[in-house]
C-alpha positions as CSV (number, residue, x, y, z in Angstrom):
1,X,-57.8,77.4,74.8
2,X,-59.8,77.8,78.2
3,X,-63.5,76.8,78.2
4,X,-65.6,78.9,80.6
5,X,-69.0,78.8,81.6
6,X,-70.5,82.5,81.4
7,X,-74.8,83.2,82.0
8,X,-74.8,79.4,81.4
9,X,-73.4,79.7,77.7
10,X,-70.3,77.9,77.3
11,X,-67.5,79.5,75.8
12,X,-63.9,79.3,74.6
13,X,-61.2,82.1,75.3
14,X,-56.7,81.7,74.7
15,X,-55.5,81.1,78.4
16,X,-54.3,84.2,80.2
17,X,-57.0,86.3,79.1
18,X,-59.0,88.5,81.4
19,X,-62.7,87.3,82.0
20,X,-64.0,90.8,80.3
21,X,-62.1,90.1,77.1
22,X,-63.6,86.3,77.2
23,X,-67.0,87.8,77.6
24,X,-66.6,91.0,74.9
25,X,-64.8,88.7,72.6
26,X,-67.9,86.1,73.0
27,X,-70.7,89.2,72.5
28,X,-71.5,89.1,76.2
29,X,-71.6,92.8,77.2
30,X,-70.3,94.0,80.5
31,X,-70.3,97.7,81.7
32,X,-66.6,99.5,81.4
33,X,-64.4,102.4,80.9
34,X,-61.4,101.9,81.4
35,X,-60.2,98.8,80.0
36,X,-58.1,98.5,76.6
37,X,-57.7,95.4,74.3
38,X,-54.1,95.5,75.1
39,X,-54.3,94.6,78.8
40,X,-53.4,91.4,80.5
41,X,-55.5,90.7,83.4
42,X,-51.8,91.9,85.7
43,X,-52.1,95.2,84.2
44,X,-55.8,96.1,84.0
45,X,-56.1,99.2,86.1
46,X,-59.7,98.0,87.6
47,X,-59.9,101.9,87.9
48,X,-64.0,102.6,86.8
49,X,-65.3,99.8,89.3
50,X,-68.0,98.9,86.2
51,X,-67.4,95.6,85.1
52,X,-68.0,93.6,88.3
53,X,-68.9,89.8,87.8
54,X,-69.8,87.0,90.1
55,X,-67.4,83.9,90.0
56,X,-68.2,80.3,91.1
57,X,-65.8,80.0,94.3
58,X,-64.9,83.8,95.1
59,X,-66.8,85.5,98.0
60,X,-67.4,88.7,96.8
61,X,-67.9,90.1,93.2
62,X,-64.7,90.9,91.5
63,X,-63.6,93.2,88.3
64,X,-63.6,91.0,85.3
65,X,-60.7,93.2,83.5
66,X,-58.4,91.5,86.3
67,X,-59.2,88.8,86.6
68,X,-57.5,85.5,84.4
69,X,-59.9,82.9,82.8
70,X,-59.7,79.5,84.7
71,X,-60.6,76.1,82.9
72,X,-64.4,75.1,84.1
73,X,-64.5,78.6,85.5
74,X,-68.9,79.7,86.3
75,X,-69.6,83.5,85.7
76,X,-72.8,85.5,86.5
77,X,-72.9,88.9,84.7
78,X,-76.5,90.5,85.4
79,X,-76.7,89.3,89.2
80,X,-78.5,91.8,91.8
81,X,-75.6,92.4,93.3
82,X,-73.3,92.6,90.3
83,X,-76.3,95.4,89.1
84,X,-76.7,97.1,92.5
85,X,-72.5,97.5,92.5
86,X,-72.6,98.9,88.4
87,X,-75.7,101.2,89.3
88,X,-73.9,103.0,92.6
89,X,-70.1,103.1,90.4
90,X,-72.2,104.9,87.5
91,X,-74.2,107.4,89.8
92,X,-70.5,108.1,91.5
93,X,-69.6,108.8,88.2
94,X,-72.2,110.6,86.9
95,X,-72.0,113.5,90.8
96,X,-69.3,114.4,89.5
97,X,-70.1,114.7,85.6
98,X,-71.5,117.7,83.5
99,X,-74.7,116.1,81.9
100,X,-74.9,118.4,79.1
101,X,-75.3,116.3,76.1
102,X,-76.4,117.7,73.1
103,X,-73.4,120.1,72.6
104,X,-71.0,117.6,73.8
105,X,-68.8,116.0,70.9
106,X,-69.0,112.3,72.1
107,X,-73.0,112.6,72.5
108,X,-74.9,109.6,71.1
109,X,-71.4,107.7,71.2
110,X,-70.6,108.6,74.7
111,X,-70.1,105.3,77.2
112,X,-71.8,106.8,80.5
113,X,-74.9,107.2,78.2
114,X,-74.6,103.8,76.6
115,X,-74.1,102.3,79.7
116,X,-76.9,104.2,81.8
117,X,-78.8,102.4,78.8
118,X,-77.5,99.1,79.5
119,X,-78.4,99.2,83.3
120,X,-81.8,101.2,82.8
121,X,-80.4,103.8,85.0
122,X,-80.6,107.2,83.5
123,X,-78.2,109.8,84.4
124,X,-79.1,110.9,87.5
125,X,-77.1,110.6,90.6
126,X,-79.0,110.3,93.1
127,X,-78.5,109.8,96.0
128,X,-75.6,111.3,95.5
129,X,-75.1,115.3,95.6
130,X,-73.4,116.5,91.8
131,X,-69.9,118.5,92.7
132,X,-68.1,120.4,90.0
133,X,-64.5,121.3,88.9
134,X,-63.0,124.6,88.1
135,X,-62.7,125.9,85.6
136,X,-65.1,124.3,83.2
137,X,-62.6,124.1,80.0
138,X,-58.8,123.8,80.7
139,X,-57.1,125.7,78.0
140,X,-53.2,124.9,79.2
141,X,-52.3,122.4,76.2
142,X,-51.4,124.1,73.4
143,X,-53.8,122.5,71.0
144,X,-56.8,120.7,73.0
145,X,-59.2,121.8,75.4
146,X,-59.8,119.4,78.3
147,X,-63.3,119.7,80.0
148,X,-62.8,118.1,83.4
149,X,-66.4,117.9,84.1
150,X,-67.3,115.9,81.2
151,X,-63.9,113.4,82.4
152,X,-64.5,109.8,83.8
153,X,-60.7,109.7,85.0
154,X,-60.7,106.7,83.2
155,X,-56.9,107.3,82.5
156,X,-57.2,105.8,78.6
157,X,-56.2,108.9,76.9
158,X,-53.0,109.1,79.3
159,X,-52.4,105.3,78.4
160,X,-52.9,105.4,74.7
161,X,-51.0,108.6,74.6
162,X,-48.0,106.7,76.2
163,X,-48.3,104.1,73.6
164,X,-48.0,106.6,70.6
165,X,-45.5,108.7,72.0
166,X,-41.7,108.1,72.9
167,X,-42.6,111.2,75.7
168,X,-46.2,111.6,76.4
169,X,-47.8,114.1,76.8
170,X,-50.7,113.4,79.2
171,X,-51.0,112.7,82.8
172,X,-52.8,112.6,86.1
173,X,-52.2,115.7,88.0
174,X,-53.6,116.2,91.2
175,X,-55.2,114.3,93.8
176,X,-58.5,113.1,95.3
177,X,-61.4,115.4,93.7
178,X,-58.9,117.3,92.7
179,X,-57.6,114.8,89.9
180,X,-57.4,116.0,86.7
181,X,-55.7,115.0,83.1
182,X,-52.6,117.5,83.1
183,X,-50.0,118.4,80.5
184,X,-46.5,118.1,80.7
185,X,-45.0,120.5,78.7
186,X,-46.9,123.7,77.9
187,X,-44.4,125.0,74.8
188,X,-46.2,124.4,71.6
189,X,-43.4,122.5,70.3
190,X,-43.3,119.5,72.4
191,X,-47.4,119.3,70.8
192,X,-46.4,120.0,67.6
193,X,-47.9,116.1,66.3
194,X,-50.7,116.3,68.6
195,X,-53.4,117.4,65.9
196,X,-52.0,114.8,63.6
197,X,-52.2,112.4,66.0
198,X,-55.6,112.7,67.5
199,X,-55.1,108.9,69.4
200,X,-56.1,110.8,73.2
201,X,-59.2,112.8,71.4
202,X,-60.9,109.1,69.8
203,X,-60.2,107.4,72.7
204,X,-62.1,109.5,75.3
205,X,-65.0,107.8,76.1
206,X,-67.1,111.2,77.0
207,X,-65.6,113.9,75.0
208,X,-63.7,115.0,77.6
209,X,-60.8,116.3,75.1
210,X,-61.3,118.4,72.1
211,X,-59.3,119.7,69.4
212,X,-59.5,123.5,69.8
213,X,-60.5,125.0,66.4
214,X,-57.8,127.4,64.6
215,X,-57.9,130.9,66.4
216,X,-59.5,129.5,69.8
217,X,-58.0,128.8,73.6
C-alpha cells in the first residue's frame, strides 16, 4: 500500500494506482468523464481534461487519471487554478453540447449537470460561442440513435463496447469538430445482441445513445 497526502487528509491506496482512483476510492470527488475503473494510470486516455490536480513537486497541474500514486505524494484538488482549468474544460464542453435537459434520458443522472453542480458553474458557455452538429439524431445503427449534440466524446461507450464484444461495434469516426461516435457495420445482423446488451447505452454519461423504440429510425 501507498500512503498519500490528499487536501491534507491522509490516505492509503495499492501501488500503481492512478491518483483519481486513490481519491474516488477515498470519497474525495474530482470532476471526470472519461475515466473507467479498469484503467491503469498507462492507459487512462486523459481525454475530458476534468480531473486536473496539483502535485507537491510538478510545475503545472496534471490529470489525476494518469498519473501513478507515489509514497509521501501532497495533492491539492479544489486549488484556483485546478478550478479555473475544470471551469474552462466544462464550458468547452458544454459550446458544443445541446442543453436540453428535461427530454433527455440521462437528465438528473447526467455528469455535465452533476459536475456544473460540483464547480457552481451552470451550463452556460460563455465565453465561448455554442456550435452544433448535423444532423441532430444519427439513425445509421440499426438499433440505437446517437445524438451527437448531447455527446462529450468521452470515448467510454466505444471502450466498454470493446470489452463486451469479440468485434465492436463502436468507434470514432471523423476528425476535429467533426468527430463523431460511428458504426461499423450497418447490416442488422452484426447488431443483433446490441439490445440485449445495452453496456454502450448505461455507460453514456449524457444520454448521448438511445435505444430506438420498436417501429422508429
Amino acid at each position: 500500500m501507498v500512503n498519500l497526502t490528499v487536501d491534507d487528509r491522509t490516505i492509503q491506496t495499492p501501488n500503481g494506482s492512478s491518483v483519481l482512483s486513490a481519491c474516488l476510492s477515498a470519497g474525495i470527488y474530482i470532476p471526470h468523464l472519461c475515466w473507467l475503473e479498469t484503467d491503469a494510470p498507462a492507459d487512462a486516455p486523459a481525454a475530458c481534461r476534468l480531473c486536473f490536480v496539483e502535485i507537491d513537486g510538478f510545475r503545472e497541474p496534471v490529470a489525476a487519471c494518469a498519473v501513478p500514486v507515489e509514497d509521501g505524494m501532497m495533492v491539492h484538488t479544489g486549488t484556483e487554478a485546478v478550478r479555473s482549468l475544470q471551469k474552462t474544460a466544462l464550458k468547452l464542453l458544454l459550446s458544443v453540447h445541446r442543453v436540453e435537459c428535461k427530454p433527455c434520458p440521462a437528465n438528473r443522472a447526467c455528469q455535465l449537470q452533476n459536475i456544473a453542480a460540483f464547480l457552481g458553474a451552470g451550463l452556460g458557455c460563455k465565453p465561448f460561442e455554442r456550435v452544433f452538429k448535423e444532423p441532430e439524431v444519427d439513425v445509421r445503427h440499426p438499433v440505437l440513435d446517437y445524438y451527437p449534440n448531447r455527446c462529450v466524446l468521452c470515448g467510454i461507450c466505444v471502450r466498454i463496447c470493446r470489452q463486451q464484444h469479440q468485434q465492436p461495434r463502436l468507434s470514432f469516426a471523423g476528425r476535429g469538430f467533426d468527430t463523431v461516435v460511428g458504426y461499423f457495420d450497418e447490416d442488422p445482423v452484426a447488431a443483433a445482441d446490441c439490445p440485449s446488451c445495452r453496456a454502450c447505452i448505461e455507460s453514456c454519461p449524457t444520454g448521448a445513445l438511445v435505444q430506438r423504440m420498436e417501429g422508429g429510425g
